[in-house]
N, C-alpha and C positions, 0 to 999 in steps of 0.2 A: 228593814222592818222585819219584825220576827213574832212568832205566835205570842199570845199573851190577851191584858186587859188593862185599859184605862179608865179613868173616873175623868171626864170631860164638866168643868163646870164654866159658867157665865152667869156674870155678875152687872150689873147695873142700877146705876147713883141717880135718886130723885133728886130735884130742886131743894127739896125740905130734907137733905142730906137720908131719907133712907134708900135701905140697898135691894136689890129683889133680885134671886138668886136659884138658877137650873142648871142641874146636874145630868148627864147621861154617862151608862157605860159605854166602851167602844171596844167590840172584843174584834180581838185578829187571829183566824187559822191559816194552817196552811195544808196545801196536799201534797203528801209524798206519791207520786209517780211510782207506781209498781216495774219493776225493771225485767225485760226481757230475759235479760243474765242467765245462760245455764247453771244450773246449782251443783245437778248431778248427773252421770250419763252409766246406762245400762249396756254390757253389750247382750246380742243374741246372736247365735246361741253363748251360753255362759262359760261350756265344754263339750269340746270335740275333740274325736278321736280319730285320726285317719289311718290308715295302716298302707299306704303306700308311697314311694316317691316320687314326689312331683306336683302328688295330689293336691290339690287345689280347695280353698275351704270361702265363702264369702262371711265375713261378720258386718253385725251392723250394728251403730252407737244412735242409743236414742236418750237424746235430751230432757232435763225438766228443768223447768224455767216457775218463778213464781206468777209470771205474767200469765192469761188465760191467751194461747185452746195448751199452755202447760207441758206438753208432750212434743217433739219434735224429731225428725229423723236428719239427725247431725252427721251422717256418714260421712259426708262428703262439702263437709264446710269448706269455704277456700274463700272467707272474708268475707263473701259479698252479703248486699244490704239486704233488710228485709226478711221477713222467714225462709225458711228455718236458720238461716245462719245469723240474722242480725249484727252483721260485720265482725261476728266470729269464726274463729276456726280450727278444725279438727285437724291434728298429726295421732298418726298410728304407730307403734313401736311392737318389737317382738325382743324380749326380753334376752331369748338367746338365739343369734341368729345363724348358729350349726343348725338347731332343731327345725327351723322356718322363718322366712321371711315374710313381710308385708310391707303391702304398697299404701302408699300414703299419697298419691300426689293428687287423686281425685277426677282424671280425665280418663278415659274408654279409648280405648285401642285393639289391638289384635292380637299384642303382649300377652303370654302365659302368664301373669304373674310380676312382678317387677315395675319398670318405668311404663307408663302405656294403657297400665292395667286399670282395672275402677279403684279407688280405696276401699279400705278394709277387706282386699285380697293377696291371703297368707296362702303363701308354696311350702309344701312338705319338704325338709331336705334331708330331716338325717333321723334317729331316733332320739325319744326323749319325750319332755315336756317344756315347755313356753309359755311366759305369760307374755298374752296380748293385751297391748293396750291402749286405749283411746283418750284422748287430752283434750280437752279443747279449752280453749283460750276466749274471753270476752275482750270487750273494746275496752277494759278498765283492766286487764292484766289479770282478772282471776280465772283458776282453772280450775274446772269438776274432770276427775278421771273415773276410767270406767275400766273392770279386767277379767279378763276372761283367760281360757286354759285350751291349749291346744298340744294335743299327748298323740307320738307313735309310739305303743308299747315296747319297751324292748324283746327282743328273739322275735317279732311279729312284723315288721317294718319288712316289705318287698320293694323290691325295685320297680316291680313290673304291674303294670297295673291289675287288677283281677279282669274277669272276662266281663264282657256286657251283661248287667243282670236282665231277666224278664222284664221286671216291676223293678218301680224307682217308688220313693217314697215325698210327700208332701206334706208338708210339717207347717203347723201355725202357734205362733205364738201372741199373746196379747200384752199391750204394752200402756203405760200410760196409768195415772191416780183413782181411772173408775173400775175396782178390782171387783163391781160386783153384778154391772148390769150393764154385760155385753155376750153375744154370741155372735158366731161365723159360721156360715155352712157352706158344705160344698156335695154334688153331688157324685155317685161313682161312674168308671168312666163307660160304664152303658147305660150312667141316664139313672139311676136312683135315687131318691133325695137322700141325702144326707149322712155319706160315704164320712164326711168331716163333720162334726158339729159337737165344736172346740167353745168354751164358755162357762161362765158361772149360771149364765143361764137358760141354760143346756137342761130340758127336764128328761130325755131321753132313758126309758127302761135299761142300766147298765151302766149310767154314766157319758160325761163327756168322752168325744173321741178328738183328739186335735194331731191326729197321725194317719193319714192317709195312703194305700198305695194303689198305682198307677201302670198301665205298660208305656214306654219310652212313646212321647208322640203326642200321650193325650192332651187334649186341649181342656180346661179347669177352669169354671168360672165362682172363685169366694166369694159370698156375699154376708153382706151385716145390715142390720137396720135397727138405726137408734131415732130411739130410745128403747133398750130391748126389754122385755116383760122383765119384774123382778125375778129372782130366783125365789120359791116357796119360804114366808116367812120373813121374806126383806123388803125396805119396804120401798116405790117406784124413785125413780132419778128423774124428775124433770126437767133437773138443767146439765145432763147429760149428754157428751157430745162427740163423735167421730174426726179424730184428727188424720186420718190416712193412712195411705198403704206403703212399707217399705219392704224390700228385699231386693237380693242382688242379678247378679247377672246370671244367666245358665251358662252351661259347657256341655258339648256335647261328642263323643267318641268321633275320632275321622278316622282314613286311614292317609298319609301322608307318604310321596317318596317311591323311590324304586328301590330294596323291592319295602312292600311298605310297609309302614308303621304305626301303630294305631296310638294317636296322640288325644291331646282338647284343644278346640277351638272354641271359641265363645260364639253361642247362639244370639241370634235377633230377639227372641223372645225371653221377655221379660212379663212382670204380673203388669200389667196395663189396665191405670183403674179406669172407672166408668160410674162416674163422670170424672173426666180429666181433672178438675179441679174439685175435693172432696167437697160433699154439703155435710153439715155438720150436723143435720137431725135426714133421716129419712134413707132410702136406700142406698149405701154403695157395694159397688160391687170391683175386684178384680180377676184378670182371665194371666193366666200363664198355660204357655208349652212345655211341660215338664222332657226332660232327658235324661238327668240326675237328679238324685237326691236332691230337693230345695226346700227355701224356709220363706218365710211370708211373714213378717209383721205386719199385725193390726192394730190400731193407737188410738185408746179411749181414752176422754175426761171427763172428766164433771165439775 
């Protein structure tokens, strides 16, 4: 059967041969099932710059799918069923792999880098530039890729790592089709409000800030709550919705060895949202340990 219309008639013969005669139409639709399918994938950050070797960078690929909550953090697709992967899956490539590598396999280990490591973590190896890139593959064979840029300058590339800085910095970026009514805040780390307060609507005297800095240690809790006021002039989202938090693993300086050596090991602490499972209208919030430089996605639709 297939969409369309028919003309349905019935006829019936009297005794004294006349006929009497009803017509109906009989119309057929059908519905097309909106498909989960990634379309396209973003990475974050889009470019980065490391200047030493070894250094270690985390990226992450977020999905758009035409299906709603739309947005999705595909880092670490490996098939399985269900959001965010719906039986797709992400490999990661580094276009030249003198300049850096990246891990693709998607399991956590205690690996710098390589087999072991999370996905979408690229090791500095030599100077230059790379494009990094993100694939993912649907359950029908199509693929949205995504590319980002990963540069050690030449004449700037050290071997050695630079010294611990003070301050580490905390970066948020916002992801996902509602580009106009969402904010994050965070507060500074002796307790201020709103050290971060990253957004379109962000009415703060100066401007958005979605760059934060931190002394190594501090504990950081981001928060959003959708549906957020509109920005001046635009006009409210009410079917605006919070799809989650992504960002990667931390690393933090040890010293390693006799006599010793000051390497990264990967931290426990990760952005851990709250409520574990996002609600798509109403507060969330997440907390990280900062120790490096880190980035934080936040994923809004509407």
């Amino acid at each position: 059967m297939t969409a369309g219309s028919t003309t349905i008639t019935a006829e019936y013969q009297n005794a004294d041969k006349s006929v009497v005669t009803a017509s109906a139409i009989l119309v057929v639709t059908t519905t097309v099932a909106i498909s989960n399918d990634i379309t396209s994938v973003t990475i974050e950050p889009a470019s980065q710059t490391d200047l030493y070797i070894d250094q270690t960078t985390q990226f992450i690929a977020i999905g758009t799918s035409a299906a709603a909550p739309y947005t999705f953090d595909v880092t670490n697709c490996d098939g399985s069923a269900g959001a965010p992967c719906f039986g797709g899956s992400n490999v990661w490539a580094s276009s030249n792999v003198d300049v850096a590598t990246i891990n693709t396999t998607g399991t956590t280990g205690p690996t710098n880098g390589g087999l072991g490591a999370p996905a979408g973590l690229a090791t500095l190896l030599w100077e230059g530039t790379t494009a990094i890139t993100s694939t993912f593959t649907n359950t029908d064979n199509s693929i949205a890729t995504g590319v980002a840029t990963l540069t050690c300058p030449f004449g700037q590339c050290t071997l050695e790592p630079p010294p611990v800085p003070p301050l580490v910095t905390l970066t948020v970026f916002g992801a996902g089709d509602d580009t106009i009514n969402w904010l994050v805040t965070a507060p500074s780390a002796s307790g201020a409000a709103n050290e971060i307060h990253c957004g379109p609507s962000d009415t703060t005297p100066g401007g958005q800030v979605c760059v934060g800095s931190y002394p190594i240690g501090t504990q950081i809790t981001l928060s959003t709550t959708v549906p957020a006021p509109p920005p001046p002039g635009s006009p409210a989202c009410p079917t605006c919705t919070f799809g989650g938090w992504a960002s990667g693993p931390e690393f933090i300086y040890v010293e390693v060895g006799t006599p010793p050596v000051l390497t990264q090991e990967a931290s426990p602490s990760y952005c851990t949202p709250t409520p574990l499972v996002p609600t798509q209208t109403g507060l969330n919030q997440c907390t990280i340990t900062v120790s490096l430089d880190s980035t934080v996605v936040a994923i809004f639709n509407k």
